[in-house]
N, C-alpha and C positions, 0 to 999 in steps of 0.2 A: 507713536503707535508701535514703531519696530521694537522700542526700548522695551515696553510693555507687553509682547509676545515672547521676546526674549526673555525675560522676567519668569513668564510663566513657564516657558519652556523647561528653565532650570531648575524651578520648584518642582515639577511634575515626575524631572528626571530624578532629583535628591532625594521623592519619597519612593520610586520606583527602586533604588538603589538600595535604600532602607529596610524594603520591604524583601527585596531579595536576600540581604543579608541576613534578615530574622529568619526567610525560610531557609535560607542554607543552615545556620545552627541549628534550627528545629529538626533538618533532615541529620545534618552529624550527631546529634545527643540522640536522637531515634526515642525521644520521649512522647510524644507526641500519638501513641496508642497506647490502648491496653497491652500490658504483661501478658508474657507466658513463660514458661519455665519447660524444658527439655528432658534435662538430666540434673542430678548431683554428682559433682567428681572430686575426687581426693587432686591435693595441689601436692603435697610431696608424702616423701616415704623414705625410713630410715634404715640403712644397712645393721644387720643383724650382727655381720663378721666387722667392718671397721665402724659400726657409731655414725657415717656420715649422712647427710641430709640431701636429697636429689630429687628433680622435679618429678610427678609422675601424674598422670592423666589414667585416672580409672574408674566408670562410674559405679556408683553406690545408692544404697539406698539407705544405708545406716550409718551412723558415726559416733564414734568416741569422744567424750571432752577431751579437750588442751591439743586437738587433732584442727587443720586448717582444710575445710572445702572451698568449693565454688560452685557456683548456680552460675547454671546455665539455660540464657533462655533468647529473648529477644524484650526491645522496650523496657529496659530494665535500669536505663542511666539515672532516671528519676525516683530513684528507691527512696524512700521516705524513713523505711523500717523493714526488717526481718522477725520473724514469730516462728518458734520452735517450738514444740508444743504448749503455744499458748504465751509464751515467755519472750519479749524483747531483747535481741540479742543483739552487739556493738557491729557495727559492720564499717573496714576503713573505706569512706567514698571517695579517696584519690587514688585509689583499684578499683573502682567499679567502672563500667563501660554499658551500652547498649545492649553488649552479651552476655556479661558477666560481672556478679557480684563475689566479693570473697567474705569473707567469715570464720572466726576461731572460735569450735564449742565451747562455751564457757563452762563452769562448776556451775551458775545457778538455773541451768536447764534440766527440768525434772526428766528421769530416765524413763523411758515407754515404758507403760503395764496397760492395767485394761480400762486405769481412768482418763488418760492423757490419751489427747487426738491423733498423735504416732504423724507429725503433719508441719512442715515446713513452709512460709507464706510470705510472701513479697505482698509491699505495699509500695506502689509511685504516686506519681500525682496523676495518673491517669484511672486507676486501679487495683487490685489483686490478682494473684496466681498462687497457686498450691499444688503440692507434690507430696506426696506418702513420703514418712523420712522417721526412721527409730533412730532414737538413741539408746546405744549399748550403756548396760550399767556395768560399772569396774568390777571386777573379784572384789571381793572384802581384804579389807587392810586390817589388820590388828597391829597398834600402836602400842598398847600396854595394858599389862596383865596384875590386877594389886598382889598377887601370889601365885606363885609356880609349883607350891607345894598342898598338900594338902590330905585331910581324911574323906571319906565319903560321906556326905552330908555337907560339908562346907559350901558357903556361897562365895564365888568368886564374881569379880568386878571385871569386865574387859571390854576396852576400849577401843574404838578406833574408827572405819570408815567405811562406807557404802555396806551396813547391815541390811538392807532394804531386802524382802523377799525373804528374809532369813526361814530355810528351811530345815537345818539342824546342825546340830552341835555334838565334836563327838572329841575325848580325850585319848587320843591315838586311836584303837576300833570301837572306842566302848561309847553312845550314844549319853549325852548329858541332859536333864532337864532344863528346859529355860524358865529363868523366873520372870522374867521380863526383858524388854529391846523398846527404849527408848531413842529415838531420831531426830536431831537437831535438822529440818528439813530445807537450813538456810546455809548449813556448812557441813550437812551430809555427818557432821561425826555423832557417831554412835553409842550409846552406855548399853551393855549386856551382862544382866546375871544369871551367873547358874551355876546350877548344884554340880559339885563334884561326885563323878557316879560309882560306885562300888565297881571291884576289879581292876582300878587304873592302876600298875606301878609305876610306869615313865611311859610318855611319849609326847608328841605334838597335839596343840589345839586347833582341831580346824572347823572353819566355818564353811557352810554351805549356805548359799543365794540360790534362788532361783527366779529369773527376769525374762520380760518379751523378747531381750537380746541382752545378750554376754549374762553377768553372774558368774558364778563358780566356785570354787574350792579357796580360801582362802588361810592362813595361817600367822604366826608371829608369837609375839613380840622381836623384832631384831632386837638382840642384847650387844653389848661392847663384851669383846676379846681379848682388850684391852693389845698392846705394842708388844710382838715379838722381841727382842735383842739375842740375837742368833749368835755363836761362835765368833761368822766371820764376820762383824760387826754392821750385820746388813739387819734392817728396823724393816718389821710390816706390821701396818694395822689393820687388824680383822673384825666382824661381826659373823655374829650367827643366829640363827632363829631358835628363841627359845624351848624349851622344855618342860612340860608338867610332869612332877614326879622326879623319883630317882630310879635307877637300874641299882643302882649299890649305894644308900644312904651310910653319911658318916657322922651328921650332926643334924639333930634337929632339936628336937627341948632335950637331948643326952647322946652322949657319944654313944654307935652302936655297935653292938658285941666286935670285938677285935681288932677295933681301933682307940688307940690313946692319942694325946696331945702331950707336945713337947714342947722345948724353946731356950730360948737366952735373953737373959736382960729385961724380963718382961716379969708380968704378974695378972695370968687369966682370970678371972672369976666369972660367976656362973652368976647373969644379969638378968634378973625375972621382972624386972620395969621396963628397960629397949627391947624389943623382940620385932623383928620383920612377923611373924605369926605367932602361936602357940602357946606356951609357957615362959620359955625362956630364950637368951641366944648366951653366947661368950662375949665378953668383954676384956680385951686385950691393952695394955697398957704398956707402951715401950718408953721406959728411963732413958733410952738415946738413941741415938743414929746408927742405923744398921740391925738395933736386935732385931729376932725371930720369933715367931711361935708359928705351930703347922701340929700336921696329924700324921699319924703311923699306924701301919699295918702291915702283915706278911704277905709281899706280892698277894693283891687281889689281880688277878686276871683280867683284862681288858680286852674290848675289839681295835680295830683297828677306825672304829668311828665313834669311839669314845670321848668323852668330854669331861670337863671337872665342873660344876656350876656352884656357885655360891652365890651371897647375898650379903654386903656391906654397909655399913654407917661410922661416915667419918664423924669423930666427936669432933669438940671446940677446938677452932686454928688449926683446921686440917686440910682447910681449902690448901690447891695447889703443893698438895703433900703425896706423893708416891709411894706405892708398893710394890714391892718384885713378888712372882710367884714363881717356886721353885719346886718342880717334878722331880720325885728321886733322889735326891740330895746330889743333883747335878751344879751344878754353880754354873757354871761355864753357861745355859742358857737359860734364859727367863722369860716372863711378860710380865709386862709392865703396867699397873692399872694406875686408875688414879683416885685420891679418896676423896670423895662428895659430903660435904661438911655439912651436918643436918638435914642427913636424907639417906633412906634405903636406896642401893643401889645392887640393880641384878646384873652377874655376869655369868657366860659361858663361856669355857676356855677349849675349844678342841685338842685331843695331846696330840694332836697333827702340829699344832703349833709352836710345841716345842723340837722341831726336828730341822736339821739340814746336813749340809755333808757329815760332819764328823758327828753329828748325834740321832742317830735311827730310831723311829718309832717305838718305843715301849709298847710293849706288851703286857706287862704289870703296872701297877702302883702299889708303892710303899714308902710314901711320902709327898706331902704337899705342904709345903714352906712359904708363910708370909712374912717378906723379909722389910720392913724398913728402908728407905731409900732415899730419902731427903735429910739426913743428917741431921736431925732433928727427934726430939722426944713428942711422941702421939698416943691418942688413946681412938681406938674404934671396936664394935663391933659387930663380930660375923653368926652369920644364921643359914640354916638350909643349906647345909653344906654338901654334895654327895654327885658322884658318878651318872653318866646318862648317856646313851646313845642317839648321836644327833640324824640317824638314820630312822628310827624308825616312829 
């Protein structure tokens, strides 16, 4: 009989023990109620002056993509799922806690406007909570432009990212017509046509968005500047935001009044089959390694945020073939491009780039030199050739 009291004693104790242990984890995981949600707070924030990444705690009510918040709330260990407007968002659960969940806005969270429920939602195994939460949409990206040049009335193609809300379109002051804005709504990139509008001679293409939060002014294409090689044998590689138009054109379907072309070793002819746009381009052909051809004129006068822009097409076996570009008949410094073997390729050179101690800013042009560089014989050619101020 004792044995059998005993017996029971220990069983009694073993599910008592049991039972305590379940409700202590149910009290640590704190799942065991309904959710509620507090606040949203940013987890970190990037120095503007050194780039670096450091925690910070500030709440919000709106967020950027590729930005990391956290939700803050209670009863929250049992998350099942996150919902941003409407959209299932990844969330790591070996960061979540009772208090707090984290989350990185992803790209396929549609940005608040006036159809999306502007609303952030927890889901556990107990229930839901929600909290008002916009997402800002990015400035517009422009990626690529099929031409930089143009008449009025031309249709131009441009490319790129977060058109959403596009409210217009303008070539430096002058407003463009849009022909259409097509939206890839699953990778945000964008096709936009429009007419080139009477009165453009040079400037920037900017877009305008307008959203529930962020939007704004956007511009591009970044083009390659291709590799300084300075005097004192020091290399930098630059980019710049392209240009529509020219301030001072030199080549487009004809050389214009006051400029000639010259060279060595080569043989230009006038290519009305390759053409980046128009009629025609040149078509350069160098017999060997090092020759030239380039363009002249009597000091045209420049600013001091002037630029040279042109438009390339490496012919056959020109992959990984080099060109120097040469200001002035300076030699001493150059930049350096590279020719893209069956394909247009657009550059803007600022003459900031050709300058360091011993070679000061120009103020004129009266010469621009495409020299040969890979010791080798090539054929490419060039289109849209002409002066721009990357200021305005």
């Amino acid at each position: 009989m004792k044995n059998l009291k005993s017996i029971f004693f220990y069983c009694v104790l073993s599910m008592v023990t049991v039972l305590s242990m379940n409700s202590c984890k149910k009290n640590d995981n704190g799942g065991d109620g309904p959710p509620s949600i507090s606040r949203i707070r940013t987890v970190f924030q990037s120095s503007q002056t050194t780039q670096a990444i450091t925690a910070f705690d500030s709440t919000t009510s709106d967020g950027k993509i590729g930005t990391m918040y956290a939700v803050i709330g209670n009863n929250l260990s049992s998350a099942k799922a996150i919902y941003i407007n409407g959209v299932s968002i990844y969330f790591n659960i070996a960061y979540a806690s009772n208090t707090s969940l984290q989350f990185s806005m992803p790209t396929t969270v549609p940005f608040s406007n006036d159809t999306t429920n502007n609303t952030l939602t927890v889901v556990t195994a107990h229930g839901k909570a929600s909290i008002p939460f916009v997402v800002q949409q990015p400035v517009p990206v422009i990626t690529s432009v099929d031409q930089l040049a143009g008449i009025p009335g031309d249709v131009i193609t441009i490319t790129g990212t977060t058109f959403n809300g596009l409210s217009g379109v303008t070539f430096g002051k002058v407003p463009a017509q849009v022909i259409s804005n097509v939206i890839n709504t699953t990778t945000q990139v964008s096709v936009l046509k429009v007419q080139v509008p009477s009165g453009v001679t040079a400037g920037p293409i900017l877009l305008t968005t307008k959203a529930t939060k962020g939007g704004g002014v956007g511009t591009g294409p970044l083009l390659s500047s291709g590799t300084s090689l300075l005097s004192d044998n020091v290399t930098a590689v630059h980019v710049a935001n392209g240009v529509f138009g020219f301030t001072t054109p030199i080549f487009e379907d004809q050389l214009e009044s006051g400029w000639y072309d010259y060279g060595w070793s080569n043989s230009p002819t006038v290519d009305q089959t390759l053409k980046k746009r128009g009629a025609s381009s040149i078509k350069v052909s160098y017999s060997g390694g090092y020759d030239g051809f380039g363009f002249g004129a009597n000091n045209v006068p420049v600013s001091k945020d002037a630029a040279v822009k042109f438009s390339l097409y490496g012919g056959k076996d020109t992959k990984d073939r080099n060109v120097h570009v040469i200001l002035n008949g300076n030699f001493n410094i150059s930049v350096q491009i590279p020719l893209v073997e069956g394909k247009w390729t657009d550059y803007i050179i600022p003459i900031a780039n050709f300058v360091d101690a011993k070679n000061p800013l120009p103020t004129f042009i009266n010469g621009l030199v495409f020299q040969e560089f890979s010791g080798n014989a090539s054929v490419f050619n060039i289109d849209d050739v002409g002066i721009v101020d990357i200021q305005k």
